[in-house]
N, C-alpha and C positions, 0 to 999 in steps of 0.2 A: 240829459242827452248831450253829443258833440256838439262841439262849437261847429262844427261840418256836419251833418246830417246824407246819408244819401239813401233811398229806400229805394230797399227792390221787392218789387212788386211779385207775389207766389201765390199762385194758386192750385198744386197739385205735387206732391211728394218729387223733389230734385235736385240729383247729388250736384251741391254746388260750389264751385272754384274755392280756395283757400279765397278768402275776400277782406281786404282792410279794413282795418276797427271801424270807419268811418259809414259801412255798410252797412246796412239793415233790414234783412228780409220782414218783408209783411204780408202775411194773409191776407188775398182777398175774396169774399166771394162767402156760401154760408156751408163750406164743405168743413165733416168735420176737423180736430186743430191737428196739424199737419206734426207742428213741432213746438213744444211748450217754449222755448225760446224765442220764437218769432216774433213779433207784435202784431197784431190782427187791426183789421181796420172796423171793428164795429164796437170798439169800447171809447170812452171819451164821446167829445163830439165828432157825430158821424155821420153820413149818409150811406153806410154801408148794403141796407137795402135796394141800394140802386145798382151795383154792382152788376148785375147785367145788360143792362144799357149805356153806362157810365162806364166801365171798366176798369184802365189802373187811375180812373181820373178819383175813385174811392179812398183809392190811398193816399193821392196829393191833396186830399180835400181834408182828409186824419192830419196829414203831417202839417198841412196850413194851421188848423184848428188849434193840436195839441202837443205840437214841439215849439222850442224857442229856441233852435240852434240860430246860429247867425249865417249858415248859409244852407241851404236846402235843394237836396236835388232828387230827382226818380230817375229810374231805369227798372228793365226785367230781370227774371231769372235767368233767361238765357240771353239779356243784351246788357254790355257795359260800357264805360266809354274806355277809350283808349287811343290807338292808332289806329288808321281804315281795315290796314292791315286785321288786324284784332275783331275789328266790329262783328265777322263773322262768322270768327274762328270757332271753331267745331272742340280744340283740341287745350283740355283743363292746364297744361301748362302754359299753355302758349298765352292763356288768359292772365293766366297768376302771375306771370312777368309782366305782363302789357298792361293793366286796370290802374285805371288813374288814381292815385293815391292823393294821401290829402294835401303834401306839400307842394305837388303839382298843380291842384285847383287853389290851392291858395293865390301860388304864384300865377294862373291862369286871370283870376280875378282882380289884379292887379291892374290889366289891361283891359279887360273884355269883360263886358257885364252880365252876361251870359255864356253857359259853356253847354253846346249842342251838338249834337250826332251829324255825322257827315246826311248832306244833303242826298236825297234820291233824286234822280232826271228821269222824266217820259219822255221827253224825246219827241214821241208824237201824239203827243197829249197834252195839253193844260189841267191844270188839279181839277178845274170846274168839270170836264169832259172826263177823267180818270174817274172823277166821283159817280157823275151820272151813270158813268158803264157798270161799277162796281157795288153802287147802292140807290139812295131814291134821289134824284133829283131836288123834290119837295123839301128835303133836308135843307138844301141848301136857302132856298127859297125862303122857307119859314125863319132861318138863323138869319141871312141878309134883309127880310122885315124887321126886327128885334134888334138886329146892331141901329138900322137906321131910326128907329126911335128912340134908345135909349143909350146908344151910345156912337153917335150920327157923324163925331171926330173921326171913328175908326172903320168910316163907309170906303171911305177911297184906298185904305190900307187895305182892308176887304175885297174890292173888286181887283184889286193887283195882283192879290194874291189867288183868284180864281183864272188868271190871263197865266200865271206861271206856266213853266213846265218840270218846277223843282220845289223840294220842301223838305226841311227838317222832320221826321215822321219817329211815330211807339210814343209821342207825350215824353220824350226825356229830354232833360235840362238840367243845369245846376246854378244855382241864382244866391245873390244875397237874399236876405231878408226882407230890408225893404220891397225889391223888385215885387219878391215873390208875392206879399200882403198884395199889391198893384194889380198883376194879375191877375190873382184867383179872384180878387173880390170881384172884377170885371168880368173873367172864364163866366164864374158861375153864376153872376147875375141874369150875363146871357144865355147859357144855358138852362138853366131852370125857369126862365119865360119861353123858351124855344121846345122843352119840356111840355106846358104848360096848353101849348098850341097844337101841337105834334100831333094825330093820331097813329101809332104804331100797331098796333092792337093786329092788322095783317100783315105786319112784316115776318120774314125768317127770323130761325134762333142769331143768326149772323149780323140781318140787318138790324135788330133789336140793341146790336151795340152803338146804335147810332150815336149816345150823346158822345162816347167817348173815340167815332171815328173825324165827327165834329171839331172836339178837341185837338186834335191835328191839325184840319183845316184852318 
């Protein structure tokens, strides 16, 4: 694989943008195979299975496991990084000029140890209030148990981040390597005891992607 790694996350046949080398569509989800070139997230070490509650967090969990590029990032089929401009653009060329290439994240990570999608603002909301209106409350509740036990450093980083009114959102990033081992081993420690506790079993098909609306959080 790339010394650069970046996976976009596919789950349903779409025609997409001319994309630099550094790209790589992945299947996720247990629909049949879209396109024999892809890379699917249920071979290797996986937790592909979970992909409907987890969502593209299946495929950063593949790429953690089973690449060793030295920097690694996600995004969608239909979201890339680029300019603001760009982030929403509707229009394939417009993309294919704008998509951040690899000598730009290179030169990005020179300074910044992370590279993230322009922030969204409520405005008149806090993320903690955004969430409650838009899924279960308890979500929150049972993942702020779980950080405060097992990872009790990242309690006050937690409650700051539910007083927001802004947040990097869609699970995209681009990180070295190091970072990335950091995170995830933390993401999904916490997540899979938060997992563990959860009952979902009467949520919607929508709220059932809870771990991975979490992962935002």
């Amino acid at each position: 694989m790339d010394k650069v790694t970046v996976l976009v996350t596919v789950h349903k046949p779409y025609q997409f943008p001319c994309l630099p080398a550094v790209y790589h569509p992945i299947q996720v989800g247990s629909a049949p195979m879209i396109d024999p070139s892809f890379l699917r997230d249920n071979t290797g070490a996986h937790i592909a299975e979970k992909n409907s509650s987890f969502c593209e967090l299946t495929a950063l969990y593949w790429g953690w496991k089973n690449l060793n590029s030295d920097v690694m990032g996600l995004c969608h089929y239909r979201r890339y990084f680029g300019s603001p401009s760009f982030f929403f653009s509707r229009v394939f060329k417009a993309k294919e000029e704008k998509i951040l290439t690899e000598p730009r994240i290179e030169t990005l990570l020179k300074d910044y140890e992370i590279i993230l999608p322009t922030k969204r603002h409520y405005w008149i909301e806090t993320r903690e209030s955004q969430y409650a209106h838009a899924h279960h409350i308890e979500d929150l509740r049972t993942t702020e148990e779980v950080i405060r036990e097992r990872s009790p450093a990242y309690l006050t980083a937690w409650e700051q981040m539910l007083k927001s009114r802004s947040g990097h959102i869609c699970n995209m990033f681009i990180m070295r390597r190091e970072l990335l081992n950091e995170y995830c081993t933390w993401l999904f420690d916490v997540l899979f005891e938060v997992e563990k506790r959860l009952d979902i079993s009467s949520y919607s098909e929508n709220d059932q992607r809870v771990f991975g609306f979490l992962g935002i959080a």
